[in-house]
N, C-alpha and C positions, 0 to 999 in steps of 0.2 A: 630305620629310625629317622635318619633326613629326609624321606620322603614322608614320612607324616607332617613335621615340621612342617615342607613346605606346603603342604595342602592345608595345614593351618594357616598358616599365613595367608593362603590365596581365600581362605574363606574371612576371616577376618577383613580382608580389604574388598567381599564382595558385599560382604554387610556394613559398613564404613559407605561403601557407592552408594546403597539402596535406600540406607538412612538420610542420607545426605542427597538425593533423588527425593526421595516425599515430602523431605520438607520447603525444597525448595518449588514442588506441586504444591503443596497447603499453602506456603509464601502467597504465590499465585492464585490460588483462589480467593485467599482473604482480599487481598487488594490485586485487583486487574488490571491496573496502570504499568503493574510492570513486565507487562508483556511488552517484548519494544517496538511492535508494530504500532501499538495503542500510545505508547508514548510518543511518536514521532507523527505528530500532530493527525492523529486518527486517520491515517492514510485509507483513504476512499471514499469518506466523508469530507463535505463544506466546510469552506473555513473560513475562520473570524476573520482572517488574511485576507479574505474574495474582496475586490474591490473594486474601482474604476481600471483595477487597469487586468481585468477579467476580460481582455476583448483577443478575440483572434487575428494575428496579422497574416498568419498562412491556412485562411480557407483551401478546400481540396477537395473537386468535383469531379463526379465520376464521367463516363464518356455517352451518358443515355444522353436520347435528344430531349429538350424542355418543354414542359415544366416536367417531367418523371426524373429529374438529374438529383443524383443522394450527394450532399457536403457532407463536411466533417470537416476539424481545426487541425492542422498539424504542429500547431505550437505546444512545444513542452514549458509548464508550471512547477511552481516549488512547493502545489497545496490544490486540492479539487475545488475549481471554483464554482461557485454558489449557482450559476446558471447552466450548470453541468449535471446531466442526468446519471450517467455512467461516465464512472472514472478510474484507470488506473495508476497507480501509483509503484514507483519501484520504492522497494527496502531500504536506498543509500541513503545517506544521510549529506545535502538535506535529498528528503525525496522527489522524483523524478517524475510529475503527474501527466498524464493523456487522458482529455474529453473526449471515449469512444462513440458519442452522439452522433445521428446519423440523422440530416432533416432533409426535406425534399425541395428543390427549387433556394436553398439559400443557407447561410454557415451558421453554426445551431450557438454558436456565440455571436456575442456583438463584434461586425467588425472593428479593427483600432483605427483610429481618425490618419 
């Protein structure tokens, strides 16, 4: 007899999970904002943030001889900026961006003054 019980029970809180699972998928599809990747300023996309001060102070060149020498920035940002072709971004909040850009003979941002 208590073992029915409990396998009622255990079903009753698998369907309680599963209701409670779809709707918070339907949630999600209706509006896609609240995905929290999408909420935290559309990590991996430009942002309204890009601005003057979008420039790279830690250029970083590879050891070829020139002009075949590949840069890249190694400054970390709090948002992918706008003169940034590939970017990624970590999850923390706020998030943590890298311009994976790779240009030849020179840093694929603007240097900072």
């Amino acid at each position: 007899m208590e073992l029915t019980n409990q396998k009622m029970v255990v079903k009753v809180a698998l369907l309680l999970f599963l209701v409670g699972l779809s709707a918070t998928v339907e949630a999600v599809r209706l509006d896609p904002s609240l995905i929290i990747s999408q909420v935290i300023n559309n990590i991996g996309e430009p942002s309204a943030v890009s601005a003057a001060s979008d420039c790279c102070s830690a250029c970083i060149c590879d050891a070829r001889l020139p002009p075949f020498f590949l840069c890249g920035c190694g400054d970390t940002f709090d948002h992918c900026p706008a003169a940034c072709n590939q970017c990624v971004c970590t999850k923390s909040i706020p998030p943590q961006c890298h311009c994976t850009d790779r240009t030849q003979g020179r840093c694929p941002l603007t240097p900072c003054a």
